[in-house]
C-alpha positions, 0 to 999 in steps of 0.5 A, spaced: 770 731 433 769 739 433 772 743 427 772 750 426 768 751 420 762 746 424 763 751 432 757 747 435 761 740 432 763 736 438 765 730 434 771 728 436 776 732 439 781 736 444 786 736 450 787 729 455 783 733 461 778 729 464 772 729 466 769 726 472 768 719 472 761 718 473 759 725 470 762 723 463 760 716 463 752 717 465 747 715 459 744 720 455 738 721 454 735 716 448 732 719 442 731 717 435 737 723 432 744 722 430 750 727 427 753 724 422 759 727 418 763 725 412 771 726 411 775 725 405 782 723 407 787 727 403 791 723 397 795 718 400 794 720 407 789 714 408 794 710 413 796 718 417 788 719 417 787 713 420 793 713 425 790 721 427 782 719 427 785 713 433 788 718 437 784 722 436 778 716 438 783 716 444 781 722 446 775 721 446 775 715 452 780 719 456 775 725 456 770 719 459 766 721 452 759 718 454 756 718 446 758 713 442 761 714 435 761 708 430 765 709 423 765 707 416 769 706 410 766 707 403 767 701 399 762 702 393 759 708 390 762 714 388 765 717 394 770 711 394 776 711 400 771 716 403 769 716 411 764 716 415 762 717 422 756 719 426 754 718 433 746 716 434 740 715 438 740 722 442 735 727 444 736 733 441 739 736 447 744 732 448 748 736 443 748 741 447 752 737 452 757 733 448 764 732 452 768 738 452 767 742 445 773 746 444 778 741 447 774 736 442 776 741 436 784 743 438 784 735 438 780 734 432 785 740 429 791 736 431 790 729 429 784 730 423 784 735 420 791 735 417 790 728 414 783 730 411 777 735 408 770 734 412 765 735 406 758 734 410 757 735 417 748 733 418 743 731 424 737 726 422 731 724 425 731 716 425 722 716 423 721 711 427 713 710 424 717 709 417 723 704 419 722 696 420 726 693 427 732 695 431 735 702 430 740 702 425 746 703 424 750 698 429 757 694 428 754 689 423 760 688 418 757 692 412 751 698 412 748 699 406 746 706 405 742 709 400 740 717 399 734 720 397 734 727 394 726 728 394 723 733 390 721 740 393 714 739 396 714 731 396 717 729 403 710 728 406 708 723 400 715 720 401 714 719 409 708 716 407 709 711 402 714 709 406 709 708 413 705 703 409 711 699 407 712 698 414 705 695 414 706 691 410 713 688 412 712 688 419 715 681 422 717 679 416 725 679 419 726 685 414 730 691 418 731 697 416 733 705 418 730 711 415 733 718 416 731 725 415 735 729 414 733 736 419 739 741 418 745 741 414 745 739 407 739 740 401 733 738 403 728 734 403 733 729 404 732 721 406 738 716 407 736 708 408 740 704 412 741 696 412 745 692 416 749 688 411 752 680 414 759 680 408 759 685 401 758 678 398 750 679 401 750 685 399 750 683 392 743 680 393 740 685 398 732 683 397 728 689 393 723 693 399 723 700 397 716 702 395 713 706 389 716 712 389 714 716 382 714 723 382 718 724 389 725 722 388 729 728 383 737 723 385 738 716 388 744 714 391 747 708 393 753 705 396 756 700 400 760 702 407 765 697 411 765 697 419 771 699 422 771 697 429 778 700 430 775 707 428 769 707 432 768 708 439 764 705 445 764 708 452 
C-alpha cells in the first residue's frame, strides 16, 4: 500500500507484474515491528473503498507479497466507520524491501485512494518485556485497542509500570500487545492491544492496566471488528 504523500510506503499497491514465485514468498525475517495505517472512507463511498482496498489486496497476491496484512474496521470509539491496516512481526529491514513500492503506490492511487483519505501512517515497536502472551494483533473477530498519549518525559516510567505488570500476570491466561510508537505521529505514544472472542466480551473486558498517574496526558479506547475479506495472507 504506497501513497505518494508516504514514498517509503509500500502498503498496498501497483501493476499485476509478478514476481518470482520463490523470491516473493520467502519469509521475512521476524521481528517485534509493524506499520500501521488508518483511512477514512470518503462519505458514502464505503461499499467503493472496500470494492478498491480488494482489488487492490488482490494485487498484492499477484505480486507473490510475502508480508501479511491484517484489516480492521471501527466499531467503537470516535473514529467510528474508520479502517485500519497494518502489517507486523518485522525486523526493521524489512521495509527496505517490501514487494515493488512504485507498482504497490500506482495501484494503491487507482483502487484506494479515490474512495478514501489516509489519516496516520506509523511504525511501532511491539515491547516484548512489557506484553503477556502470543503477539498480538491476529484474525480474532475483534481487537481492542487502547492509546496512550504519555506525557513528555514520562515514556520510561510508563515502560516500567508496564514490565512489572507483566510479572504480575504472567500465566494468568491474560495476553495483551504493547506498541510504542517509533516514527510517525506524537510521541511518547503507546497502543494496548487485546484479542477479543465477540463485541459482547468486549463489554466486560477484565481491568489490567497498572497505575498510570502522572504518565498519562489523553487515552483513547476503541473497538475494531476483523475483516478477513480485507486482509491478506500469503
Amino acid at each position: 500500500m504506497q501513497l505518494n504523500r508516504f514514498p517509503w510506503r509500500p502498503l498496498l499497491a501497483g501493476s499485476l507484474v509478478l514476481m518470482p514465485t520463490g523470491a516473493a514468498l520467502a519469509s521475512p525475517p521476524a521481528g517485534p515491528y509493524a506499520r500501521m495505517v488508518v483511512i477514512q472512507p470518503k462519505p458514502g463511498q464505503d461499499s467503493a473503498f472496500e470494492a478498491g482496498y480488494e482489488k487492490h489486496l488482490e494485487w498484492h497476491r499477484q505480486a507473490g507479497d510475502s508480508w501479511t496484512w491484517h484489516g480492521w474496521s471501527f466499531v467503537l470509539g470516535e473514529r467510528l466507520g474508520y479502517f485500519m491496516d497494518g502489517t507486523f512481526g518485522h525486523a526493521p529491514g524489512n521495509f527496505d524491501n517490501a514487494v515493488q513500492p512504485a507498482a504497490d503506490r500506482a495501484d494503491n492511487q487507482k483502487h484506494v485512494e479515490p474512495h478514501a483519505d489516509f489519516l496516520s501512517h506509523g511504525v511501532f515497536q511491539r515491547l516484548d518485556g512489557a506484553s503477556v502472551g502470543a503477539p498480538l494483533p491476529d484474525t480474532s473477530p475483534y481487537l481492542a485497542l487502547i492509546t496512550y498519549q504519555v506525557l513528555p518525559g514520562q515514556g520510561g516510567a510508563f515502560e516500567q509500570a508496564w514490565t512489572r505488570q507483566r510479572s504480575r500476570l504472567a500465566g494468568s491466561g491474560t495476553r495483551y500487545s504493547l506498541y510504542r510508537l517509533q516514527l510517525g505521529g506524537s510521541a511518547p505514544q503507546y497502543m494496548l492491544m487485546r484479542a477479543v472472542p465477540s463485541f459482547g466480551a468486549a463489554a466486560n473486558l477484565p481491568e489490567i492496566e497498572p497505575a498510570l498517574a502522572g504518565m498519562v496526558h489523553s487515552k483513547r479506547s476503541e473497538l475494531l471488528a476483523y475483516r478477513a475479506n480485507l486482509s491478506y495472507q500469503p
